[in-house]
N, C-alpha and C positions, 0 to 999 in steps of 0.2 A: 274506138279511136286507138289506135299503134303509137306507141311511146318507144320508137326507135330509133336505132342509126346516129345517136350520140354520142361523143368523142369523149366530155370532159364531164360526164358525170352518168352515173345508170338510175335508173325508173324503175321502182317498185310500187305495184300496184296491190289492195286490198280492199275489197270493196269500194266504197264512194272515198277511200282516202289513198293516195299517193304519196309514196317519199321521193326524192328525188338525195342523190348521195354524190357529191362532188368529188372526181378523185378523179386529178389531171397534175401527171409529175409528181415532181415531190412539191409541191408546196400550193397547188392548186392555181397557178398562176392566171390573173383575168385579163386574159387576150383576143385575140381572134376568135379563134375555133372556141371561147366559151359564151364571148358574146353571139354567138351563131347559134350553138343550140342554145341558149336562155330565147334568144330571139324565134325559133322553130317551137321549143317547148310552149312560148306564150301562145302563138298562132295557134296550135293543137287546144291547148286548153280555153280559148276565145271561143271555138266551137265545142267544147264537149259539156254536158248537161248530167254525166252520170257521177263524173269526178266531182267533189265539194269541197276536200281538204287536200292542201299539197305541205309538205313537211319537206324544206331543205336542211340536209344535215352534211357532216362531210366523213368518208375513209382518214381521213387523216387526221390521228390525234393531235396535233399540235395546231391544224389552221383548221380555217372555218373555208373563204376563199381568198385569197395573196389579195396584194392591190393591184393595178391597172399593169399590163405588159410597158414597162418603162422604154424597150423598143418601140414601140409606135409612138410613146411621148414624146425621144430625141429628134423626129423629124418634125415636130409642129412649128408652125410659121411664128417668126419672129416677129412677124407686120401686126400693129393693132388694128381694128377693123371699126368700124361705127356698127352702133346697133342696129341699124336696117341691115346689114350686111351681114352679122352673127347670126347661125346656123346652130340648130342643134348638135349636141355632140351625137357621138355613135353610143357612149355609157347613158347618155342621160335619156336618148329614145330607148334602149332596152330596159332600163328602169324601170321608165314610165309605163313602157307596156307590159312588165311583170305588173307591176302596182295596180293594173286596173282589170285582170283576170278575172274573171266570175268567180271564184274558187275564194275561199281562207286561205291566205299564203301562213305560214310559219317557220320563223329562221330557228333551229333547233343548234346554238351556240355552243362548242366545246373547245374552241381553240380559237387562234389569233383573227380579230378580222380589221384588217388598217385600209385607211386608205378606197379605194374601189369597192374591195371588198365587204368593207364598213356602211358605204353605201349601197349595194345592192341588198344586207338587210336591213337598211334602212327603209328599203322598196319597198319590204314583206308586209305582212298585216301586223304581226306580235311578232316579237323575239324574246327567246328566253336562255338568259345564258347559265354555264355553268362556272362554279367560283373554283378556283384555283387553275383555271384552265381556259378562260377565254381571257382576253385584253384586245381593246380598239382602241384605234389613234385615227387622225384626219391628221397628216405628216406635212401639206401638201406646202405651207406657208412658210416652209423652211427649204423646199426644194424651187421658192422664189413662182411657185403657183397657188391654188386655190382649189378646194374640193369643187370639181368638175362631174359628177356623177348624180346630180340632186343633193351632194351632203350639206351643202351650204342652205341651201332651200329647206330641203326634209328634217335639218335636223333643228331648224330656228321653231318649224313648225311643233315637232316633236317636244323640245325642249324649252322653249321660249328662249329669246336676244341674248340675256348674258349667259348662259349655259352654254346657248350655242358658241359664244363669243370666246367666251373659255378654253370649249376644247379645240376650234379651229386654228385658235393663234397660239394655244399651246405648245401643241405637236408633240404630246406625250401620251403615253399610255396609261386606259384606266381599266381598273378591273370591273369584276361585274356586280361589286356592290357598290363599285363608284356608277355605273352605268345604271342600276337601277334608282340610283340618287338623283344622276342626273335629268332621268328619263328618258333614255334610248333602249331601255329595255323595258319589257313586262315587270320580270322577277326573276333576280338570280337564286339558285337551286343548286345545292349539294348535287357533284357528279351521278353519285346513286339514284338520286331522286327527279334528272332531270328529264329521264326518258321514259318513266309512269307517267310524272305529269303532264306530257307534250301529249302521250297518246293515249290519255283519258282525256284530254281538251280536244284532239282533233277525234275523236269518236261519240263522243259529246256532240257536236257541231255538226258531225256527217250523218247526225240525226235528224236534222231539218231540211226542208225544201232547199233546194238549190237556187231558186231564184230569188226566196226569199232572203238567204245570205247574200247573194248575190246585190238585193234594193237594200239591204242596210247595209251592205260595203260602199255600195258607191255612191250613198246619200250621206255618210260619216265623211270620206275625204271630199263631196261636192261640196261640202258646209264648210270647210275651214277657212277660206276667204273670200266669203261671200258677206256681204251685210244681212242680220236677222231676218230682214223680210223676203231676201233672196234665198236664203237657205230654207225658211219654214215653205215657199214653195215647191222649193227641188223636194223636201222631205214628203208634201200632199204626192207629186207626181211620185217618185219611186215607192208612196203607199198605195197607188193603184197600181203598179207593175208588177208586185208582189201578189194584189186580190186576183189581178187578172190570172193568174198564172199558178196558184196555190191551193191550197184548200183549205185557206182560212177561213172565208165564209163559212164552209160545212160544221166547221172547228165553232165560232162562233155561233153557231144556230143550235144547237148540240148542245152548248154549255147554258144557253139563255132557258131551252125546255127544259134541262134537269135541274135548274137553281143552282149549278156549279160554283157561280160568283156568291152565294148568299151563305155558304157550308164554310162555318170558320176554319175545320180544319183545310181545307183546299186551302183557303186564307194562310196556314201557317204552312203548308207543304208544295209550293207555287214550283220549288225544283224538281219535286217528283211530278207535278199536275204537267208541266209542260211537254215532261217526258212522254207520260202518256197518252198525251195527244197525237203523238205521232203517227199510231196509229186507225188516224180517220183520216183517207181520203178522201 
């Protein structure tokens, strides 16, 4: 798979992990030409089976990605519409189609992200920010609109009602031990430290089947608004999409002839056992 011809940000590839690095102008502004390639990089990644981990980060120390190109906002219609009649936006379908990638996304946080930009790591799977150096806002309720991007949705999810409530109608900026409080992020991380532990997490993870990341990504966000009985079925289906597809049985069958479940130390050492499972296909 060709990870080219990108305008507003370049593709580094390494093994089954990817960074993808955001540098468009000076402040990474989210327009056109970036919903473009997000929207071509999902499509490429939709079909690829070697890639498992994507890591957004950005060239620029100061943002992560700008909010929404406020040109394209001055011309939106002043007419209110009825709900049969409202349309997806253009942010909120390239969101959604980052957000359901086969791959682990990870938003690697060093700098501002407000607004669009706040949203689309919202899309990701984890974010992890850096302290003295990131801050998010959702601005939008002071500019007499509303988070248009999923943030009003993703972040109620993410956060629960009055967190959400909070920061929507605030329209302030929080750092990222406000953000891990809140829960919009994983874990804020000293600058030093923030870029071992993104990429011992995403090397970590490119240690496992791809499909099987793959049924526990998308059986985690199928369950959140679902009622329990509809979620424990989605979870049976995407645990045969995973056997079909894996070699977990072999993994399984392997572990029942040697007693592996019965050896207490396996019992205390389940982060190394799992490691080394990896390698039985």
């Amino acid at each position: 798979m060709k990870y080219e011809g990108f305008t507003t940000f370049a593709v580094d590839q390494v093994d089954a992990i990817m960074t993808v690095t955001f540098d468009f102008g000076t402040v990474n502004l989210q327009g056109q030409e970036m919903l473009a390639d997000l929207n071509s990089l999902a499509m490429r990644l939709e079909r690829d089976r070697q890639t498992k981990v994507v890591i957004f980060q950005s060239a620029n120390p100061e943002i992560w990605v700008c909010h929404y190109d406020t040109e394209l906002l001055k011309d939106m219609s002043n007419e209110a519409v009825s709900r049969a009649d409202a349309k997806l936006l253009d942010l909120q379908t390239i969101c959604e189609r980052i957000s359901k990638v086969p791959q682990a996304t990870i938003a690697k946080l060093e700098g501002f992200a407000r607004g669009g930009g706040h949203e689309l790591a919202l899309a990701l799977d984890m974010r992890f920010a850096a302290r003295g150096k990131y801050k998010f806002m959702q601005m939008e309720v002071g500019m007499g609109i509303l988070p248009c991007g999923g943030g009003a949705s993703r972040m109620a999810r993410q956060t629960g009602l009055g967190k959400a409530l909070e920061i929507i109608l605030s329209a302030q900026d929080y750092d990222a031990d406000d953000a891990e409080r809140l829960g919009t992020i994983n874990k804020a991380l000293e600058p030093d430290e923030i870029g071992d532990y993104v990429d011992a997490l995403a090397k970590r993870i490119a240690q496992f089947p791809a499909e099987s990341i793959n049924a526990c990504k998308q059986m985690v966000y199928e369950s959140i608004d679902k009622p329990i009985e509809e979620a424990l079925k989605a979870e049976a289906y995407w645990l045969y999409q995973a056997t079909s597809k894996t070699p977990a049985l072999k993994r399984f069958r392997l572990a029942d002839e040697q007693s592996l479940e019965h050896d207490i130390e396996n019992q205390r050492n389940w982060g190394k056992l799992v490691m080394d499972v990896q390698d039985i296909n």
